[in-house]
C-alpha positions in Angstrom: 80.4 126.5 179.1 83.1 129.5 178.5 81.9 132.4 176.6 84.6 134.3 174.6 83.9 138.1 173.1 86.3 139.3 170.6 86.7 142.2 168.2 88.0 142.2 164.9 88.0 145.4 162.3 85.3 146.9 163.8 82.8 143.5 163.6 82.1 142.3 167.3 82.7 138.1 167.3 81.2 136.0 170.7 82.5 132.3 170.8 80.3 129.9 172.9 82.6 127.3 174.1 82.0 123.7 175.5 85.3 122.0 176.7 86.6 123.7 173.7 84.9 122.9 171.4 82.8 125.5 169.3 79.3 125.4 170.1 77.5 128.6 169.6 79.2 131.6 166.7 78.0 135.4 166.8 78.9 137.6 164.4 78.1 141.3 164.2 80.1 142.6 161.3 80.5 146.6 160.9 78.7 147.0 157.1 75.4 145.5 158.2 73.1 148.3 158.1 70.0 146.2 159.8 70.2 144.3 163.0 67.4 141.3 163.2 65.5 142.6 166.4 65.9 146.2 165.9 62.5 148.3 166.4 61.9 151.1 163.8 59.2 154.2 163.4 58.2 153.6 160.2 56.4 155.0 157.5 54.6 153.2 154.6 56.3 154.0 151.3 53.9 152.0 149.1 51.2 149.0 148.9 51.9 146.3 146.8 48.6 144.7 145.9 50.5 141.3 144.2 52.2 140.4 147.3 49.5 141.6 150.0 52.4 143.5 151.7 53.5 147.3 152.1 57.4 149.0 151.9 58.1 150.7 155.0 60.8 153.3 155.3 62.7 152.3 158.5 65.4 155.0 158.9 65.3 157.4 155.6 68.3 155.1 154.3 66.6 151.1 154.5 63.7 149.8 153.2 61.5 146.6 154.8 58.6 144.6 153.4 55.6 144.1 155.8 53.3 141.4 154.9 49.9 141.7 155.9 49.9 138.4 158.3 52.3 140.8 160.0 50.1 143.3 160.4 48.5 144.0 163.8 45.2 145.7 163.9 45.2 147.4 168.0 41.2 146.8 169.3 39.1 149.1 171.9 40.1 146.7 174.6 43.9 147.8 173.9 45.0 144.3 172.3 45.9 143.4 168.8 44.4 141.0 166.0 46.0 140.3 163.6 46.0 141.2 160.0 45.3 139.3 156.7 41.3 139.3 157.0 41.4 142.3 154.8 43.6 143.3 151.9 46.4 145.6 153.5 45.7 148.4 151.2 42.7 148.7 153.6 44.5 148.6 156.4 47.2 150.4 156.1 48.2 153.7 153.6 51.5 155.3 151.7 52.8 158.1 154.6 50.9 156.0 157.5 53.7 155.5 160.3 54.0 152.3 162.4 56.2 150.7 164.6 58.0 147.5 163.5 60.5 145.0 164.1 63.2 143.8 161.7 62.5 140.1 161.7 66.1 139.6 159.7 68.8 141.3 159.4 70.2 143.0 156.2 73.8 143.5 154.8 74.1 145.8 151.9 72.7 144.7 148.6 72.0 147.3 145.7 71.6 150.7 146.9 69.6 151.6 143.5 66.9 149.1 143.9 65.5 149.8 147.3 62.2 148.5 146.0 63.1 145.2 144.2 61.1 142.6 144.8 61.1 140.5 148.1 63.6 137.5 147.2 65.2 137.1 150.8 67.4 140.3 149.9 64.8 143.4 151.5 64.6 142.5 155.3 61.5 141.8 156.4 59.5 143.6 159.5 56.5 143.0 161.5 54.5 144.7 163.8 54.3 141.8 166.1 57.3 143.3 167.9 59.0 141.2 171.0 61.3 141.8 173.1 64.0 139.3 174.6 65.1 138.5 178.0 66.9 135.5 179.8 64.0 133.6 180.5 60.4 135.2 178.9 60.4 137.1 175.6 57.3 139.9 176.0 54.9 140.1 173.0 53.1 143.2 174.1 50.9 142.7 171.2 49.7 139.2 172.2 47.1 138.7 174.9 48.2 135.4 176.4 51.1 133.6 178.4 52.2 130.6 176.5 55.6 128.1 176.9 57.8 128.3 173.7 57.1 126.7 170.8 60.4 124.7 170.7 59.3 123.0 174.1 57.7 119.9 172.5 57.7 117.1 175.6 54.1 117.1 176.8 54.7 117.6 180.7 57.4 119.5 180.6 54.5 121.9 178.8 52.0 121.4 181.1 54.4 122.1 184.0 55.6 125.3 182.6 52.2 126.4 181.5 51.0 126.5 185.2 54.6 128.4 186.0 53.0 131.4 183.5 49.4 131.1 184.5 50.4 132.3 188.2 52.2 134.8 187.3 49.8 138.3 187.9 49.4 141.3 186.5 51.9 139.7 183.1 50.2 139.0 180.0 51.9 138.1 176.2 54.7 136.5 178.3 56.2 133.8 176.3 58.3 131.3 178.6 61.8 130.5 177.1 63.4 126.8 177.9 65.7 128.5 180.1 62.8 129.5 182.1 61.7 125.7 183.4 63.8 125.6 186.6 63.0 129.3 187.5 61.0 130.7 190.3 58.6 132.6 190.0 59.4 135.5 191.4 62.2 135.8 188.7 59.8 135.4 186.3 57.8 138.0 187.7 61.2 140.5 188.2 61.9 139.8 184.0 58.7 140.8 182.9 58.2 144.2 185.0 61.3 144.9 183.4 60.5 144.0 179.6 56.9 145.6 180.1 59.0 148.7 181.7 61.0 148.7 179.0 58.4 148.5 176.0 56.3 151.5 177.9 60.0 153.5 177.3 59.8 152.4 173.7 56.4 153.7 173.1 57.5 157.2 174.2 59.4 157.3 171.3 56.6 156.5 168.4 55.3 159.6 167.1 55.9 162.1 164.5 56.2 161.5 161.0 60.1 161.2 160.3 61.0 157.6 159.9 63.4 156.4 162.0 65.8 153.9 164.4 64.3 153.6 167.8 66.1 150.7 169.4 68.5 148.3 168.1 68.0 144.6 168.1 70.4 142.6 170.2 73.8 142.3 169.8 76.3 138.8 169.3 77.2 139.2 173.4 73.0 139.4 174.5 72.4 136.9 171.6 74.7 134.4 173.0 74.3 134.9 176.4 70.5 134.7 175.7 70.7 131.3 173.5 72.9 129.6 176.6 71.0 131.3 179.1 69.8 127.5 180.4 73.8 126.2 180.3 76.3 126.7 183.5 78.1 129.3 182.4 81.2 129.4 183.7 83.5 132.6 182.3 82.4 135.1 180.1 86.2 136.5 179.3 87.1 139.6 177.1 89.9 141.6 176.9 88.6 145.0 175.6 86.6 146.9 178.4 83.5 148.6 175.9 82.9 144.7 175.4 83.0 144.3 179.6 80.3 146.8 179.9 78.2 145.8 177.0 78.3 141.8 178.8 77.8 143.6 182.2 75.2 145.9 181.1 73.2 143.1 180.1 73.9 140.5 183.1 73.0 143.4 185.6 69.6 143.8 184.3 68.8 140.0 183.4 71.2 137.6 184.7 72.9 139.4 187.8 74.4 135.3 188.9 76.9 136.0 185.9 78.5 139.4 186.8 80.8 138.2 188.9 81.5 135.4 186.0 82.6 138.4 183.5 86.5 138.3 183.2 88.8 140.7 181.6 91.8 138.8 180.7 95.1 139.8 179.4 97.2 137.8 177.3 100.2 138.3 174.9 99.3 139.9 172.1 95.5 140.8 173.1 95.7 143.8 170.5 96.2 141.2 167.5 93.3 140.0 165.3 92.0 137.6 167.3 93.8 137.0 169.9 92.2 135.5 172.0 90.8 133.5 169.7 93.8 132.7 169.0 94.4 132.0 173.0 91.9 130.0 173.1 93.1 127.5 169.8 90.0 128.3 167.9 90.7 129.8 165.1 90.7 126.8 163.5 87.8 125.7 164.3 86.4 128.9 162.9 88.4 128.7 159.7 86.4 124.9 159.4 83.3 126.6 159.0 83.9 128.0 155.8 84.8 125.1 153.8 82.0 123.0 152.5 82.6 119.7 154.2 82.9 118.6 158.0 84.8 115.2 159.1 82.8 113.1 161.7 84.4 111.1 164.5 82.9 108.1 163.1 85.3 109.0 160.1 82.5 109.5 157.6 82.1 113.4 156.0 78.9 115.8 155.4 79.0 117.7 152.2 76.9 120.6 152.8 75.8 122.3 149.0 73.9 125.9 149.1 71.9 126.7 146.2 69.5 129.2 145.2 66.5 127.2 146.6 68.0 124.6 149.0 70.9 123.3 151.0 71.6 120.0 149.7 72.8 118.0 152.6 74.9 114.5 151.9 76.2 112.0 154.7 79.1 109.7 153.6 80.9 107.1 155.2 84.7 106.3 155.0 84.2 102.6 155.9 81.9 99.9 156.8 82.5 99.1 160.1 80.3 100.9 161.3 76.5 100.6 160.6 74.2 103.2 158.9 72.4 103.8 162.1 75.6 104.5 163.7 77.1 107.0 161.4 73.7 108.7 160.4 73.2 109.6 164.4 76.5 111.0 164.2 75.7 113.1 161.2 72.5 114.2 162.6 74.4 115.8 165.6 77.2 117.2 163.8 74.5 118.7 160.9 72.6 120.5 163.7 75.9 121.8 164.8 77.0 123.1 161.4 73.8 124.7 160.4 74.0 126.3 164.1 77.2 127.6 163.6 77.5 128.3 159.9 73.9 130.0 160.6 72.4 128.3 157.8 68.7 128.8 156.9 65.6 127.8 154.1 64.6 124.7 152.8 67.3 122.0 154.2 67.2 118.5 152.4 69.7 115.5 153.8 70.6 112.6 152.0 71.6 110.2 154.8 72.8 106.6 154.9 70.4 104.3 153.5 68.6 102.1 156.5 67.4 99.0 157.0 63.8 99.7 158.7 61.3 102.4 159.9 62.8 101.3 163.1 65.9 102.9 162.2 64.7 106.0 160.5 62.0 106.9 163.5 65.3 106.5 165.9 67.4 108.9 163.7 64.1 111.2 163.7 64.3 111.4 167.2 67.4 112.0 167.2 67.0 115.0 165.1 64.1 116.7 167.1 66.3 116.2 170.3 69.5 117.9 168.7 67.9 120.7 166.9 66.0 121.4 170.3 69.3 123.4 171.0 69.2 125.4 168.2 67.7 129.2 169.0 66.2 129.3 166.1 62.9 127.6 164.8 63.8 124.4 163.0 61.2 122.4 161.5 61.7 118.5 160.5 59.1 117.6 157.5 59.9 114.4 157.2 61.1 112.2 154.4 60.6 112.9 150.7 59.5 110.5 147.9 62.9 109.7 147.3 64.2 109.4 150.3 65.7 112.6 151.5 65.0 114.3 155.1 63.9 117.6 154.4 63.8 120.1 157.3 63.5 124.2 157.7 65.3 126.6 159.6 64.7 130.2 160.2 67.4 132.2 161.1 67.5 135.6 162.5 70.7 137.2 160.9 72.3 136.9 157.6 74.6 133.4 157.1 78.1 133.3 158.5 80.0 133.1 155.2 77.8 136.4 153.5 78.9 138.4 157.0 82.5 137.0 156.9 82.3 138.2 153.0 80.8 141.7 153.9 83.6 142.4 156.4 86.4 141.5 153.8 84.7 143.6 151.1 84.6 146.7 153.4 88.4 146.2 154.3 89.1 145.8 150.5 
């Protein structure tokens, strides 16, 4: 896999690449005031009692919604419950500060509303704040080691569990897939450095001014983070503040891909995109904002965004093929699109009609394998009373097309 960093008007683009062909799109663009990640002293601006949640002020400009199962209570023994056994108006009070994490990030909306109601628009914190590495991601709040949700084969649990349970002295350790062919004494390296790095981050909570502690991370540790279980084989860049940024990051947790980072220099570098354009996928970047995608079975996905849903439909250009064969086909080249178009919500697709539950528990399957390369959490519900696959995907940062929007409406 080639990983490609650009810049473009100020918004930071990284291009995961296999054989040339897009797999992986990050996208920092320069208007988005919150980054998904990003850890904040906070201060409660108000309780609402309808919604069982509190508006925090993060920086003095930005405004997120804390609901109380995001709450964490800290106990004499020095862990955390959680909250939602008690209204949070008991919990917590207007000028109270607390640390939390930005669960989503935020482009601008209405500057005049900044306590609207939550409809996907105010970003939304916790105080179950994590931190990211290559192969763990440390919950300081959580008491217990456990193996990543999105590990679902039943050994492959088992056999990572017993990885985390001999690790010492490490607790709220949470054990990425990337981590399953890793010693343990890597393991052990990663988390003296996360734990090192939240004990920096504490220094930092007090007083009573609400404000930006640490930023969440950016497209280059996001990518590198999401492929951290692939053979990487070239990071290239061709702007030096994006070689230390990549090299910042490998030094501390991936020190095998330094020597992989590669400035490169090409004809016309210091052009939008360029090497994008080097590369011949601009294009493919171009695809992603049309609402269709062409299989190589010949058969085309409409994908339809609505207020409540992405409406999903698989066609087929012939019938040479059977519906099996083009559904499995879709069901790849859906996971991609979502992936890469960084599409999230309720997801319902309207796929080939089948002959048997044969069939449909094979194409199933076939979805749980593909969406087990997604970073973020995707859950498959099953089929609806009509028919339709309905599925869920959280993402962390705001969809492609509303970040390719913002960028264009701070250049206008």
């Amino acid at each position: 896999m080639d990983i490609q960093i650009e810049e473009l008007d100020g918004g930071l683009w990284v291009a995961a690449l296999d054989q040339g062909r897009l797999e992986g799109l990050e996208f920092d663009p320069p208007a988005e005031e919150i980054r998904w990640g990003s850890i904040y002293w906070a201060k409660v601006a108000r309780i609402d009692k309808a919604q069982d949640a509190a508006f925090v002020n993060l920086d003095g400009d930005n405004i997120g919604i804390l609901y109380n199962g995001d709450v964490r209570i800290k106990q004499k023994d020095g862990f955390y419950t959680k909250g939602g056994g008690k209204e949070i108006g008991k919990v917590l009070r207007p000028g109270q500060m607390v640390a939390v994490q930005a669960k989503s990030g935020y482009l601008p909306n209405n500057p005049d509303e900044p306590y609207s109601k939550a409809d996907g628009k105010t970003p939304r914190v916790s105080m179950n704040i994590t931190l990211p590495g290559r192969y763990l991601i440390y919950s300081p709040m959580e008491k217990d080691n456990r193996v990543s949700q999105r590990i679902r084969e039943k050994n492959m649990r088992n056999q990572m569990q017993s990885m985390l349970d001999s690790l010492t002295d490490c607790h709220g350790c949470i054990l990425r897939a990337a981590g399953a062919d890793t010693q343990t004494d890597m393991l052990m390296r990663e988390a003296k450095i996360l734990n090192a790095a939240w004990g920096q981050i504490q220094g930092y909570l007090e007083g009573d001014e609400s404000q930006l502690i640490m930023l969440g991370p950016d497209a280059i540790q996001r990518t590198l983070g999401d492929h951290a279980s692939k053979l990487i084989d070239r990071i290239d860049l061709t702007v030096m503040d994006h070689y230390h940024l990549a090299e910042e990051w490998c030094d501390i947790y991936a020190p095998d891909l330094v020597t992989k980072i590669n400035p490169v220099e090409i004809p016309g570098a210091s052009q939008d995109f360029g090497l994008f354009e080097h590369s011949d996928i601009i294009g493919q970047i171009e695809a992603l904002l049309v609402p269709y995608a062409v299989l190589s079975s010949g058969g085309t996905v409409i994908i339809q965004e609505a207020a409540a849903l992405i409406a999903i439909d698989v066609n087929t250009a012939s019938d040479s093929r059977s519906h099996l064969a083009i559904n499995l086909d879709a069901a790849k080249e859906i996971a991609r699109q979502l992936r890469l178009r960084n599409m999230g919500g309720a997801i319902v697709i309207d796929f080939l009609r089948m002959k048997s539950k044969g069939e449909k528990d094979k194409l199933v399957k076939a979805l749980e394998d593909v969406f087990n390369e997604d970073s973020c959490t995707v859950q498959i519900h099953g089929w609806t009373g009509l028919g339709f696959m309905e599925i869920t995907r959280h993402r962390r940062t705001p969809p492609l097309n509303e970040r390719f929007e913002s960028t264009m409406m701070e250049k206008g």
